[in-house]
N, CA and C of each residue as an Amber inpcrd file, in Angstrom:
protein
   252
   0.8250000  -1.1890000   0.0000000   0.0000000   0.0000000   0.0000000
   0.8700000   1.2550000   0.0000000   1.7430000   1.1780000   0.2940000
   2.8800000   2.1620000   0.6990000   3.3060000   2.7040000  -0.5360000
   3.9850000   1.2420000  -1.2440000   4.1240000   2.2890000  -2.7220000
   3.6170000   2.5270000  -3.5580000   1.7390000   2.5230000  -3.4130000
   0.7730000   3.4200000  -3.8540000   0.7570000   4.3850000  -3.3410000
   0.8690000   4.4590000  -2.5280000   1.2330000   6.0900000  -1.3710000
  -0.5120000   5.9400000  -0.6490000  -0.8010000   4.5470000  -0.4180000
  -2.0720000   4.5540000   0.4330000  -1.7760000   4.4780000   1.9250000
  -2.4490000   4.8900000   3.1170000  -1.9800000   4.8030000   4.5290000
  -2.9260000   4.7330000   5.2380000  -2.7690000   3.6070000   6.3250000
  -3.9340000   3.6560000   7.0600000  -4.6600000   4.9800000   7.2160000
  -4.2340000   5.8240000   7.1290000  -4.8400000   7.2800000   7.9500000
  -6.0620000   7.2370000   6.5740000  -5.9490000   7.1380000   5.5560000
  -6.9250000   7.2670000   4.2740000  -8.1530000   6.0500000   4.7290000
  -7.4680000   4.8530000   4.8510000  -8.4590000   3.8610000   5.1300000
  -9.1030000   4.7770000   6.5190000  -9.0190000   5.1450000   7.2300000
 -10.0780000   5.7040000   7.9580000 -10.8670000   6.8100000   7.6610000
 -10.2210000   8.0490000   7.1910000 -10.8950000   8.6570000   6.4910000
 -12.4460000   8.5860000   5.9280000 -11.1330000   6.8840000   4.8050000
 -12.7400000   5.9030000   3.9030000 -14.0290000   5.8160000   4.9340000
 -13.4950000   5.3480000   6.3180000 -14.3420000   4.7390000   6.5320000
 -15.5510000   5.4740000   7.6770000 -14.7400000   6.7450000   7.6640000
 -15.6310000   7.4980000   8.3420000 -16.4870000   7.9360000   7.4780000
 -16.2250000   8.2510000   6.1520000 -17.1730000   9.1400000   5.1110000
 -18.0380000   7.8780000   5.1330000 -17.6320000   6.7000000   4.6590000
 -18.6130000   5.4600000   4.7700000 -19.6920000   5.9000000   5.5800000
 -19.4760000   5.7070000   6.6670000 -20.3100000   5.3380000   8.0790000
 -21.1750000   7.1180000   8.1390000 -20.6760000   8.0940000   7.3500000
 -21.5330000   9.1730000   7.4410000 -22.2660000   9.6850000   6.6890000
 -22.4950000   7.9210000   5.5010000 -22.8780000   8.6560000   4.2730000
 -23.0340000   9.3810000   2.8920000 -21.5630000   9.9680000   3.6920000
 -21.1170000  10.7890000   2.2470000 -20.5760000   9.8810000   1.3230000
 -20.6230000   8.4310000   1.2570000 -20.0100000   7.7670000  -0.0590000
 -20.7640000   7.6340000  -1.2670000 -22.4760000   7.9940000   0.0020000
 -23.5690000   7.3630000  -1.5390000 -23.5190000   8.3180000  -2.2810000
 -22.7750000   9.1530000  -2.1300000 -23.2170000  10.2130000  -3.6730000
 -21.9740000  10.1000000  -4.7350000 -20.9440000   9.4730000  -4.4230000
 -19.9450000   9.1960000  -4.6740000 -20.3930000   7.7300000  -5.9030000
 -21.2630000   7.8320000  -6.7240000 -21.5950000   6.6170000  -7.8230000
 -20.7550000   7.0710000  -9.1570000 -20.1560000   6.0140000  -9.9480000
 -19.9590000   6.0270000 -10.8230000 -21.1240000   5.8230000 -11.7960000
 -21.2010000   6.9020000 -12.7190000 -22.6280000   7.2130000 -13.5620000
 -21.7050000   6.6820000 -14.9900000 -20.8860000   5.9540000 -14.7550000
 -20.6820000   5.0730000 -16.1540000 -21.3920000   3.8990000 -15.9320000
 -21.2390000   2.8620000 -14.7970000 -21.9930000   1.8130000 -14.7270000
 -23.3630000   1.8510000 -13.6700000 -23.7880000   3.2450000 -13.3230000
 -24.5590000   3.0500000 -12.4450000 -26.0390000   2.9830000 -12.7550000
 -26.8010000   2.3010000 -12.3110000 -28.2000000   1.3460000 -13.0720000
 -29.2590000   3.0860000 -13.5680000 -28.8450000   3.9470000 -12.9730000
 -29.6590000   5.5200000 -13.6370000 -29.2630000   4.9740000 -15.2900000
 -27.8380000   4.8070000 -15.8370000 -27.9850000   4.8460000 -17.1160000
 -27.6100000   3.5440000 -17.3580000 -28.9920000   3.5760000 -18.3050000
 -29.5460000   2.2160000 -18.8270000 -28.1890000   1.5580000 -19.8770000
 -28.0980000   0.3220000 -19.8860000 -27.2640000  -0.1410000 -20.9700000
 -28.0720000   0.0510000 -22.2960000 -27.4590000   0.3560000 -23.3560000
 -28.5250000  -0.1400000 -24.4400000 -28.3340000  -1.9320000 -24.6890000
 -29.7020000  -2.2010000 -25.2410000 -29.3520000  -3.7370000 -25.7210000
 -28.8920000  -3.6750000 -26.8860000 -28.4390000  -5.2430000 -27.2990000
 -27.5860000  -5.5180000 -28.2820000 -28.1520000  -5.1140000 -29.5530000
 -29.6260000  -5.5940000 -29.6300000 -30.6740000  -5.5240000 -30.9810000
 -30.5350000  -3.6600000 -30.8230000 -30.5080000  -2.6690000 -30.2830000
 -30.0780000  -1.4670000 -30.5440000 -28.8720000  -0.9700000 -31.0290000
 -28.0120000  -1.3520000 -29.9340000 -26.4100000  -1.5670000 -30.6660000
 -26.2970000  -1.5860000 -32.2380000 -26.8030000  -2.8870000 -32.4760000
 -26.7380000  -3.5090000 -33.9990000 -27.9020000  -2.4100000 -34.9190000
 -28.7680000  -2.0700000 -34.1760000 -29.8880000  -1.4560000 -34.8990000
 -28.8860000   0.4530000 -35.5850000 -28.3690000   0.9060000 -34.3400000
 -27.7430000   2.4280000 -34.3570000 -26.3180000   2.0860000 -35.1770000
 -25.9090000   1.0130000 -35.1900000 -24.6180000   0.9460000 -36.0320000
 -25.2090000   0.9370000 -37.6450000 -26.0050000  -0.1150000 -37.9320000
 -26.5870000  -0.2800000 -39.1980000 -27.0180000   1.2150000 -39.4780000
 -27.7380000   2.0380000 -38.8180000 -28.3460000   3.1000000 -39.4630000
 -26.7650000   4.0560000 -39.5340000 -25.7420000   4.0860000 -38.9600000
 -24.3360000   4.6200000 -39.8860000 -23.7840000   4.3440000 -40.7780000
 -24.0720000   3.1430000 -40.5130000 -23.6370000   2.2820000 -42.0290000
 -24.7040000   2.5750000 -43.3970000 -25.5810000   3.2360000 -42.5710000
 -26.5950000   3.3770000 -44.2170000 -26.0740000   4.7590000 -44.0870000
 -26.0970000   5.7010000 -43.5880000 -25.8950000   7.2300000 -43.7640000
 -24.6900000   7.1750000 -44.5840000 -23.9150000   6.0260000 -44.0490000
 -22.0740000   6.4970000 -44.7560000 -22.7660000   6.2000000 -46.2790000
 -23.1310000   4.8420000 -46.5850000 -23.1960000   4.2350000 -47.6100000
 -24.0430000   5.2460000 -48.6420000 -25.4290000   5.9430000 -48.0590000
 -26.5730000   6.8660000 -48.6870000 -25.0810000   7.9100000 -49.2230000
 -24.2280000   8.5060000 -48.3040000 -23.2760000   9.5620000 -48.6760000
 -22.2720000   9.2330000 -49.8330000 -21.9910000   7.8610000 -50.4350000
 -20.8250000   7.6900000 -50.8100000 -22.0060000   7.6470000 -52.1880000
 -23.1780000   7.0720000 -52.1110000 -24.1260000   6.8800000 -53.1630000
 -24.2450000   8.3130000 -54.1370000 -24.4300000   9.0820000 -53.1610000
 -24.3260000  10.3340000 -53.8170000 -23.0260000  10.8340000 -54.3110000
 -22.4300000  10.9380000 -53.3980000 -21.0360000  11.2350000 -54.5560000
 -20.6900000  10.4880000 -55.3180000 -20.8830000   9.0810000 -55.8830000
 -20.5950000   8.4200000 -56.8480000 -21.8320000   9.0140000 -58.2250000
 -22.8230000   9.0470000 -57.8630000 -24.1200000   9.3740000 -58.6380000
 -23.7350000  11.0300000 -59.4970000 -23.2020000  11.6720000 -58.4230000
 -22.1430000  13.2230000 -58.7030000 -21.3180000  12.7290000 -59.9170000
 -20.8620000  12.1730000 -59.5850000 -19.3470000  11.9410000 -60.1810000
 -19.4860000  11.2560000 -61.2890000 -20.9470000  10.3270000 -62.1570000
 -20.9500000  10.0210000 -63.0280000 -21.7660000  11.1340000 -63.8860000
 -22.7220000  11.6890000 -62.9010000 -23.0390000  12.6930000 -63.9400000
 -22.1030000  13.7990000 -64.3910000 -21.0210000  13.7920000 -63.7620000
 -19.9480000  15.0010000 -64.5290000 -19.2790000  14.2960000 -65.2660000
 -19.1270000  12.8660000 -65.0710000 -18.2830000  11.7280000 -66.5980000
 -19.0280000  12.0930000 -67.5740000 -20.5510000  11.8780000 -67.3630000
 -21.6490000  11.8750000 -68.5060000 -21.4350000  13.3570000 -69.3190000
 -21.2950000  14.1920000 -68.6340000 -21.4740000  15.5560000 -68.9980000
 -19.9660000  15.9770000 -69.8420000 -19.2040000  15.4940000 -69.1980000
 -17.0950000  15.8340000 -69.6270000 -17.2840000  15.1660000 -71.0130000
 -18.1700000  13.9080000 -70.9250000 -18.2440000  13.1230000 -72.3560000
 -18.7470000  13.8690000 -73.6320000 -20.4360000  14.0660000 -73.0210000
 -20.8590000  15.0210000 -74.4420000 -20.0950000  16.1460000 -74.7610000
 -19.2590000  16.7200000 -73.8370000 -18.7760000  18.1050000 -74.3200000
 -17.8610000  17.3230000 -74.9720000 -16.9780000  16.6290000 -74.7890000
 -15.6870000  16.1730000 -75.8470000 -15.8070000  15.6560000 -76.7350000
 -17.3250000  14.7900000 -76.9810000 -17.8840000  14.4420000 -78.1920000
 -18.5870000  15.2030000 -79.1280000 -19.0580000  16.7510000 -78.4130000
 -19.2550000  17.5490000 -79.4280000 -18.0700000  18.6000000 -79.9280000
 -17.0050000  18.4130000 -79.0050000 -15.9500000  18.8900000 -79.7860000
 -15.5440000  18.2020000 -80.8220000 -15.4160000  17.0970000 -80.3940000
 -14.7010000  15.9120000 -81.4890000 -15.7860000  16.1870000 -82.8270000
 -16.9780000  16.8880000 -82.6590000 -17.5810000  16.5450000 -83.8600000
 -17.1140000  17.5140000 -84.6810000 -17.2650000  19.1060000 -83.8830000
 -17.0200000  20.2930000 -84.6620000 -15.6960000  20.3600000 -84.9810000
 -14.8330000  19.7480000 -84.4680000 -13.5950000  19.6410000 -85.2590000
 -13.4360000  18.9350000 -86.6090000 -14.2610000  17.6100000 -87.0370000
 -14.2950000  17.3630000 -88.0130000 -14.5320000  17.5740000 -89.2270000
């Protein structure tokens, strides 16, 4: 305990705040039952709906990106014409 730098004098401390109370407010609100776990079928449910937002996002910029192929095309094919 020592070369944690813990000392009896702390263990009493502990154990007076114990015995007066003041520990119950002292909860960890990462695991404490106020916040709910989500379940797994949510988990899986909130991941899938990122996975569609990413996927909806990449849809569109691909959908972008062929209509400016489509568009780069006719212009170079109506150059190619008026040049002939």
């Amino acid at each position: 305990m020592r070369r944690e730098r813990l000392y009896h004098s702390h263990v009493k401390e502990w154990r007076a705040a114990r015995d007066a109370g003041a520990l119950e407010s002292l909860v960890d609100r990462r695991t404490s039952p106020a916040r709910t776990k989500k379940s797994a079928a949510e988990v899986e449910n909130e991941k899938l709906r990122q996975q569609v937002e990413r996927l909806q996002k990449d849809l569109a910029r691909n959908k972008a990106a062929l209509e400016v192929m489509g568009k780069a095309s006719a212009l170079l094919e109506m150059i190619s014409e008026s040049a002939d």
